[in-house]
Every structure is written in structure tokens, then in C-alpha cells.
C-alpha positions as CSV (number, residue, x, y, z in Angstrom):
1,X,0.0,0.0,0.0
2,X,2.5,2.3,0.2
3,X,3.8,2.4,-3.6
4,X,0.5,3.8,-3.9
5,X,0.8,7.6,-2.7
6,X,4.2,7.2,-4.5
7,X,2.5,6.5,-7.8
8,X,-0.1,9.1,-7.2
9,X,2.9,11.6,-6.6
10,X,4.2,10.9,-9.9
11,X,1.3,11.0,-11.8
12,X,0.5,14.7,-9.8
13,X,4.2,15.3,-11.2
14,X,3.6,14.7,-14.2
15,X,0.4,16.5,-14.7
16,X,1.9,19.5,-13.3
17,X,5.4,19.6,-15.3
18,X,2.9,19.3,-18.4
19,X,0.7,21.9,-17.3
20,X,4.0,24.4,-16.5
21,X,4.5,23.5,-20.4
22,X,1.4,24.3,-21.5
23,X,1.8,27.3,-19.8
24,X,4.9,28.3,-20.8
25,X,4.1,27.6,-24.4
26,X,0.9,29.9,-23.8
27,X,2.8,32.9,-22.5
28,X,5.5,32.9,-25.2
29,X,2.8,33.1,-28.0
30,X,1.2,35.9,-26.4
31,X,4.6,37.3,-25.8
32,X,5.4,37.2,-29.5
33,X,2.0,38.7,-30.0
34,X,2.6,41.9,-27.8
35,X,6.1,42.2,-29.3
36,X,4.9,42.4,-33.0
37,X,2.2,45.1,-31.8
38,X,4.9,47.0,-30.0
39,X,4.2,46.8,-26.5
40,X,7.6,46.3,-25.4
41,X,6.6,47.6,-22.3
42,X,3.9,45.6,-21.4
43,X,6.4,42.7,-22.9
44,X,8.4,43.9,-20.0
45,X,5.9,44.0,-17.1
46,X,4.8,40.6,-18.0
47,X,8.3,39.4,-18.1
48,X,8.7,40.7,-14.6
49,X,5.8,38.6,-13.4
50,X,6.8,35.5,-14.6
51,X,9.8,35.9,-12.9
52,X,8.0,36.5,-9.9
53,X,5.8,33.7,-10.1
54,X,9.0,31.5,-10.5
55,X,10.2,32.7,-7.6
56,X,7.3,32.2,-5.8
57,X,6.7,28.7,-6.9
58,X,10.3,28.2,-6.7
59,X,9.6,29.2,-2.9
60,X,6.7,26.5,-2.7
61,X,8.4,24.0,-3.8
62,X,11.9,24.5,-1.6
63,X,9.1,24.2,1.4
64,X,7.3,21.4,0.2
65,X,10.9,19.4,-0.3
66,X,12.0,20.6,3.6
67,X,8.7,19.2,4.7
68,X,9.1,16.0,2.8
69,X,12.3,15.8,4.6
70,X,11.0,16.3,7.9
71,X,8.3,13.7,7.5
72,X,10.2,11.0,6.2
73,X,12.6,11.6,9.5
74,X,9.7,10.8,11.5
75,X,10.0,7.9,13.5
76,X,13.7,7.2,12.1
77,X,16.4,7.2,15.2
78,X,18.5,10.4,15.4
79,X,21.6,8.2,14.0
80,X,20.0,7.6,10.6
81,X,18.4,11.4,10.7
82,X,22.4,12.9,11.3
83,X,23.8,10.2,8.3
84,X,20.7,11.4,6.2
85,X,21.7,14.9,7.0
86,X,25.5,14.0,6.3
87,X,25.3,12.7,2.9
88,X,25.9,16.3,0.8
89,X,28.6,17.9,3.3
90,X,30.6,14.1,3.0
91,X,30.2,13.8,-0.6
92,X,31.6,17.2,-0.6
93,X,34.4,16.3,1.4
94,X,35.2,13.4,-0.4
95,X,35.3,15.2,-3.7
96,X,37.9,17.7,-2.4
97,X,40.0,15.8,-0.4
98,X,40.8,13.1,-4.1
99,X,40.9,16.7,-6.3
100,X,44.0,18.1,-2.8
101,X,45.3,14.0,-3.0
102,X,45.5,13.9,-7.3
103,X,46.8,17.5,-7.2
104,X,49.6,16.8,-4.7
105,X,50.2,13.5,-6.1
106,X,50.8,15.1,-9.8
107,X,52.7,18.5,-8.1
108,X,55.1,15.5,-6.5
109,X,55.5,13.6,-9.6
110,X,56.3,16.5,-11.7
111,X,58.8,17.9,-9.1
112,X,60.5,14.3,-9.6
113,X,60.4,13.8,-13.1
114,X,61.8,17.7,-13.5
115,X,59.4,19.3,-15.4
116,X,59.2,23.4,-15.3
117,X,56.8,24.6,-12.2
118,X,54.7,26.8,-14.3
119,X,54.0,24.2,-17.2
120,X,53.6,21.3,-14.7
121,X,50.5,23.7,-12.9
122,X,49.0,24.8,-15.5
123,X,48.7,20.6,-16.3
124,X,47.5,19.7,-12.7
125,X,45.1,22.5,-12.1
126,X,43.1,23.4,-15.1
127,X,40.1,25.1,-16.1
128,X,38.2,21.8,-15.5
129,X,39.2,21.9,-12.0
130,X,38.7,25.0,-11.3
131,X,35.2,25.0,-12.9
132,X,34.4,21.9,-10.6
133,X,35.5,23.5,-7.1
134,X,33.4,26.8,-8.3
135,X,30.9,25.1,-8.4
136,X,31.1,23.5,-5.3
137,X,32.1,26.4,-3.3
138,X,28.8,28.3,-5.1
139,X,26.7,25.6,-4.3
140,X,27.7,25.7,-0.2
141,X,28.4,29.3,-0.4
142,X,26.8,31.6,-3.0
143,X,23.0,30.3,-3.7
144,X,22.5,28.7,-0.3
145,X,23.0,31.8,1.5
146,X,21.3,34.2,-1.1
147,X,18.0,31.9,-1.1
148,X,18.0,31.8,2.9
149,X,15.6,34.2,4.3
């Protein structure tokens, strides 16, 4: 029985991601239509509100998720609740510490085999890297503390 409200979830899913299509696809067409009669303005102001309501829904559905969370912790014993709770920040870690291990590793080894400082860094710690800890360090630091309110 309890597969049930789990299917009912994703058909509710997926009637509402359809609908946010449909919708979508509705407010585009009459964007187009107020842009060939020259309301740019009004093109404007509507533009506005859609990003409002996206806000607001993404609002909605950050507090539906938190209370998901909180009501599948009910019942569970603290220990699973903190290793629930520890799965992001440890995955995090984990990720770092093999990126500082593979970047010391490869600093070492090019200091052994004698190849030139500035070509051997520009080898271990590349724009791939560096676009990989961004995004970590935005994800814990830059839109988690903007969204908080």
C-alpha cells in the first residue's frame, strides 16, 4: 500500500510539469503577439511577473521538499536522521580531499620527473578543476546563503 501515494505523486508530477509546459508555451505566444504590436513595455511588465511567479513557486516548492524531509525523519532514530543529514557535506568532502590527494600527487611527480613549475601547474590544475571547485564552493556558499531568508 505504500507504492501507492508514491505513484499518485508521480502521476501529480507529471500532470503538473505538463501543465508548466502548456503554460509556458501559452505565455510565449502571447509574448510574441505583444512584441509584433509593439508593447515592449507591457512585454516587459509581463516578463517581470513571470519571474515573480517563478520565484514564488520556486519558494513553494523548496518548502514542500523541507517538509518532505522532515516527514520521512519521523519515527527514524537520530543516527539515521544525522547520516541522512550528512550525505551532501561528506560527498563534498570526499570530492575535495581526491581533487588536494591527485593535485599533490601530480605537483610531486612533476617535481621528480623535473618538469618546469609553471607548465607542470598549469597541467594539474586546469580550467576543469577550477570549474568543478566553483561550483562547489557556489553551491555551499553563493546560492545557499542568497536563497535563505
Amino acid at each position: 500500500m505504500g507504492g501507492l501515494p508514491k505513484l499518485l505523486d508521480f502521476f501529480q508530477d507529471k500532470g503538473d510539469k505538463k501543465h508548466e509546459l502548456a503554460m509556458a508555451a501559452m505565455q510565449m505566444e502571447r509574448e510574441l503577439k505583444l512584441m509584433e504590436a509593439g508593447y515592449a513595455a507591457q512585454a516587459r511588465v509581463e516578463e517581470i511577473r513571470t519571474e515573480q511567479v517563478a520565484m514564488e513557486t520556486q519558494a513553494q516548492e523548496r518548502q514542500a521538499m523541507y517538509a518532505h524531509d522532515i516527514e520521512i525523519g519521523k519515527g527514524a532514530s537520530q543516527w539515521v536522521i544525522n547520516l541522512r543529514a550528512s550525505v551532501r557535506p561528506m560527498v563534498t568532502y570526499l570530492f575535495v580531499f581526491l581533487l588536494i590527494v591527485v593535485d599533490i600527487a601530480s605537483i610531486w611527480w612533476a617535481w621528480q620527473s623535473g618538469a618546469a613549475f609553471a607548465e607542470a601547474i598549469t597541467l594539474i590544475f586546469d580550467s576543469d578543476e577550477m570549474q568543478f571547485l566553483a561550483s562547489i564552493i557556489a553551491f555551499w556558499f553563493g546560492t545557499q546563503a542568497f536563497s535563505k531568508k
